[in-house]
KOLTORNU-165152 format. One record per residue (C-alpha): y, x, z; residue in one letter. Coordinates in steps of 0.1 Angstrom, whole numbers, padded with zeros to 4 digits, always signed. Layout:
<nodes>
YXZA...
</nodes>
This chain:
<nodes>
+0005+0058+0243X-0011+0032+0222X-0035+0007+0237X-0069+0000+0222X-0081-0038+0217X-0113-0044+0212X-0133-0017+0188X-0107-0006+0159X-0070-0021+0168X-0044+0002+0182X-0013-0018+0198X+0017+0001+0204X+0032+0005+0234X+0065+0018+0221X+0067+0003+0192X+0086+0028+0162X+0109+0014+0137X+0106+0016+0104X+0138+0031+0101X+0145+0033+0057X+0128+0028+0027X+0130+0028-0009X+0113+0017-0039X+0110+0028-0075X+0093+0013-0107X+0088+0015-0141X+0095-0013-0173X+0068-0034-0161X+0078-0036-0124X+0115-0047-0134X+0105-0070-0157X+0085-0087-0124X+0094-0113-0104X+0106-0084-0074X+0124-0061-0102X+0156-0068-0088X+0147-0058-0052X+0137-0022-0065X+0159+0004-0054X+0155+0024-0085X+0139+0013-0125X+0131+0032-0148X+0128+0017-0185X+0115+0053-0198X+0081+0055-0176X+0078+0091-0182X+0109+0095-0157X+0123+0125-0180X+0095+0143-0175X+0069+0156-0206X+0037+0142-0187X+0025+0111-0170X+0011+0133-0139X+0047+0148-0136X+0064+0114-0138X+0045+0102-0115X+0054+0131-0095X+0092+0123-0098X+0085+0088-0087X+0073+0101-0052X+0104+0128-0052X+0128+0098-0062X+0116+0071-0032X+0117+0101-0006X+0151+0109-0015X+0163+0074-0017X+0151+0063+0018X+0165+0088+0031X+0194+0089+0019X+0196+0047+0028X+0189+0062+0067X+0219+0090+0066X+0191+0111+0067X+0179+0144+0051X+0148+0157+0046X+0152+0182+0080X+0155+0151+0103X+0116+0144+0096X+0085+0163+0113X+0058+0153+0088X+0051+0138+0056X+0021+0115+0049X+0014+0110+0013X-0010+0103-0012X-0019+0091-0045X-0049+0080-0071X-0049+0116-0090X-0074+0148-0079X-0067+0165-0052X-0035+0141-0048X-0012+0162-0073X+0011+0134-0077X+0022+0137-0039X+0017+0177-0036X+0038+0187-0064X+0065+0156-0060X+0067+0168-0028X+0064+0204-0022X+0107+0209-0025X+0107+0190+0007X+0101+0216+0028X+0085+0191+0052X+0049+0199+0076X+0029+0180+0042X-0001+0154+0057X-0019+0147+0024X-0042+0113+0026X-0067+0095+0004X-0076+0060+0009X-0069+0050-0028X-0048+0016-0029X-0050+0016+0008X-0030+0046+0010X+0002+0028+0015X-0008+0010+0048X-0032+0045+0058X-0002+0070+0057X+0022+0042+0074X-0003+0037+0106X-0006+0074+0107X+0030+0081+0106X+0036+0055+0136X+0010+0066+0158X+0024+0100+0153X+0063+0087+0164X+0048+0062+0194X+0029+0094+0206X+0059+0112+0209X+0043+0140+0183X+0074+0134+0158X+0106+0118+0161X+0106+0105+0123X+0081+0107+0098X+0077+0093+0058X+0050+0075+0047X+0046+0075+0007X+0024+0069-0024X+0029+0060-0063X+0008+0054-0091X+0013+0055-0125X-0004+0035-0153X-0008+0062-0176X-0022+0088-0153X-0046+0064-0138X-0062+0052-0175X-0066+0087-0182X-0085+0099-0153X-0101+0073-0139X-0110+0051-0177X-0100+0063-0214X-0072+0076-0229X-0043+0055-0238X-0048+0055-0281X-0085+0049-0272X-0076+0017-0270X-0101-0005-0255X-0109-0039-0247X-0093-0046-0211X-0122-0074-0196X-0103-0104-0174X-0115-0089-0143X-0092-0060-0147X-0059-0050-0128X-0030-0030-0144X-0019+0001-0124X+0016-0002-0111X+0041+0023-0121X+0059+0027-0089X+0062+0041-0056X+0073+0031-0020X+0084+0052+0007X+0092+0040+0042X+0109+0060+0067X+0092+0059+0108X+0115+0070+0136X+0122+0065+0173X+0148+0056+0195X+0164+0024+0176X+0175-0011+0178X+0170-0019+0143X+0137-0028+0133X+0113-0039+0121X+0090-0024+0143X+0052-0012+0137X+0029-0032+0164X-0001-0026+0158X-0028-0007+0136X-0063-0015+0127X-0083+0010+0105X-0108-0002+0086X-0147+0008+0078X-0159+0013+0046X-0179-0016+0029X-0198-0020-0001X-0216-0050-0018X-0232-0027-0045X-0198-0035-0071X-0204-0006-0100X-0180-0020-0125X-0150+0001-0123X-0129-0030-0140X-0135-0054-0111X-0120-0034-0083X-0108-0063-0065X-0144-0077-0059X-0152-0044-0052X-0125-0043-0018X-0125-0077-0008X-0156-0076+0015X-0132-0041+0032X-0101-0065+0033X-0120-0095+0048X-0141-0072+0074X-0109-0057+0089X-0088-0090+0089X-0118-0104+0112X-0117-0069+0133X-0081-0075+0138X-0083-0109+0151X-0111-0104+0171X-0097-0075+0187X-0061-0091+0194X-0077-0129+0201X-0045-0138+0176X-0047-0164+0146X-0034-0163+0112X-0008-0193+0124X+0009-0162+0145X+0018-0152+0111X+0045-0157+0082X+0027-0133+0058X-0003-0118+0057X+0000-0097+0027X-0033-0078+0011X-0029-0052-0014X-0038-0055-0043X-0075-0077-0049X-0055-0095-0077X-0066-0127-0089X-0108-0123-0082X-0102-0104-0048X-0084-0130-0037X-0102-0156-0044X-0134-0139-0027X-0116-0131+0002X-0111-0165+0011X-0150-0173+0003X-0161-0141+0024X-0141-0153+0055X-0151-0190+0050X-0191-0180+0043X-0187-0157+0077X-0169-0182+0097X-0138-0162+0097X-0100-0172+0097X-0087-0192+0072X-0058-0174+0058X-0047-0189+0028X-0017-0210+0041X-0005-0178+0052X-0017-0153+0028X-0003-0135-0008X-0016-0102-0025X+0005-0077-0032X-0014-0076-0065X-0004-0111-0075X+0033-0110-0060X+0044-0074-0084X+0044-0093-0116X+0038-0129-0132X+0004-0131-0151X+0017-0160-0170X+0044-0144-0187X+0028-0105-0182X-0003-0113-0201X-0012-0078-0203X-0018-0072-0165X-0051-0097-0162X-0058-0104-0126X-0031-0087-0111X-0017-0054-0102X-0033-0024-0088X-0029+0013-0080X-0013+0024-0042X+0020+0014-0060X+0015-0019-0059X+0012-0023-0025X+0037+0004-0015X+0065-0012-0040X+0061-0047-0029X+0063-0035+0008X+0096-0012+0006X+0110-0034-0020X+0104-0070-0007X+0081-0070+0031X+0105-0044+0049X+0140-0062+0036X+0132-0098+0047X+0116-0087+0080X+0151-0068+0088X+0170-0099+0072X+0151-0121+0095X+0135-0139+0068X+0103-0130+0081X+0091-0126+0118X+0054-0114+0119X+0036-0097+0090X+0004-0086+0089X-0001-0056+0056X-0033-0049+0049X-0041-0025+0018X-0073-0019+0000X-0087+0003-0014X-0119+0016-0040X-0133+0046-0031X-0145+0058-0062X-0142+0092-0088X-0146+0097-0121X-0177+0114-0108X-0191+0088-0090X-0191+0061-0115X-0200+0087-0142X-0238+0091-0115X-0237+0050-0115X-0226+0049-0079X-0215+0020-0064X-0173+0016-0056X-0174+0010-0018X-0142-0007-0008X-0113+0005+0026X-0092-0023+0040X-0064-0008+0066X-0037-0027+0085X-0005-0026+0098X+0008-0053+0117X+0050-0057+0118X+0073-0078+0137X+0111-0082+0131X+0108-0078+0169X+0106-0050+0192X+0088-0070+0217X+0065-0105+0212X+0074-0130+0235X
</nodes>
């Protein structure tokens, strides 16, 4: 059974593998600097589908079916499904997935999802409760702009603060009884935090106090330092979250990550030549995409040793920014080694 360090991190005792996994984009994604590492693009981004809710739909059904397929798997080899997405009631992940025929685990953590449903799905292997499991999310530019801001032909102003919603979804298989990582060390969950961000285009000032409270948590509870680490990958603060993560943890005499750190939000396209996408990328997508398509790959390649994935996440409705609520932030982390065991 796992170990608890400190308050919040669980380490592993029997580390699972991640065993597969699959990613799939839209246009914008490809034409990114990791559009070549995407399993599957798509240049239509309705996927064939007559709705941007159904496409996104397909995009969860598609990453499934693709890692497991890349395992030799099908879908009667798992024992749960953890999924979720940025739509009500997750739709995106219930009706992409309800074929599956799989015990469904439906999760909300917004852009955190990626790294929520992964911890959940390897504490459910190490505890011996499943042999495999899938962790999954997507997002979907056009389905988050119409629930969560205007309508596409509204066409309004986008302010430099904002993020562009990745079209895309990542899907990572969790299994047993391997000697092919990588391997899922440890978990630490975040809390909630909220500095009192209301503007709904600024989401990643709105996380960053969540990513920055939970990297501390982490490295307080294991005694490690960022030096332990070749990545430590956040998802996705973008251009603004970034740069206030980094003045969080130096203000509260935190680590000093930036020799080691990239956001996910930052990595998915280049702003320089993507003007459109302002401070980065966004959505549970993002984060999910860059980790099945580029993380997972170079930690099995070797090209990585330690990596530390820690997706964010706003917390917010339509609702709640319609009553003038605040957007409190969600910072969750999975920590991955390329080895089964740390020397």
């Amino acid at each position: 059974m796992a170990e608890r360090l400190g308050t919040d991190t669980l380490r592993l005792q029997n580390p699972p593998a991640v065993l597969s996994w699959a990613a799939v984009g839209g246009k914008m994604e490809a034409e990114g600097p990791l559009g070549g590492a995407f399993d599957r693009v798509e240049e239509d981004t309705t996927f064939g589908q007559d709705t941007w809710e159904k496409a996104e739909s397909r995009m969860q059904k598609d990453a499934v079916s693709l890692a497991l397929k890349k395992g030799g798997l099908v879908p009667e080899d798992l024992q749960y499904v953890f999924a979720g997405d940025l739509l009500n009631q997750c739709i995106s992940s219930t009706y992409g997935l309800r074929e599956l025929g799989v015990p469904f685990v439906g999760m909300y953590g917004a852009c955190s999802t990626m790294a929520e449903s992964l911890a959940m799905a390897s504490l459910f292997v190490e505890a011996g409760f499943a042999r495999r499991a899938v962790a999954v999310t997507s997002s979907h530019f056009c389905s988050a702009e119409r629930q969560f801001r205007f309508p596409l032909e509204y066409g309004g102003q986008r302010p430099p603060t904002s993020q562009w919603t990745a079209t895309a979804s990542g899907a990572a298989v969790v299994g047993e009884g391997t000697d092919q990582g990588p391997w899922v060390r440890a978990v630490t969950l975040g809390r909630i935090r909220d500095l009192g961000i209301t503007d709904q285009s600024n989401m990643g000032a709105a996380m960053a106090p969540a990513a920055a409270a939970t990297l501390e948590q982490y490295f307080r509870d294991t005694g490690e330092d960022p030096e332990s680490f070749d990545l430590i990958a956040t998802g996705d603060l973008g251009a603004v979250g970034t740069q206030l993560l980094h003045d969080l943890l130096a203000e509260e005499g935190g680590p000093d990550i930036r020799s080691r750190h990239k956001d996910c939000g930052l990595m998915l396209y280049d702003r320089e030549r993507q003007t459109q996408v302002d401070a980065g990328g966004s959505g549970c997508g993002c984060s999910a995409s860059v980790l099945c398509a580029h993380i997972l790959p170079a930690l099995r390649r070797g090209e990585l040793n330690r990596v530390l994935f820690v997706a964010t996440g706003a917390l917010m409705s339509p609702t709640s920014v319609q009553q003038g609520e605040s957007i409190p932030g969600i910072a969750h982390l999975v920590s991955l080694s390329a080895r089964r065991q740390e020397p």
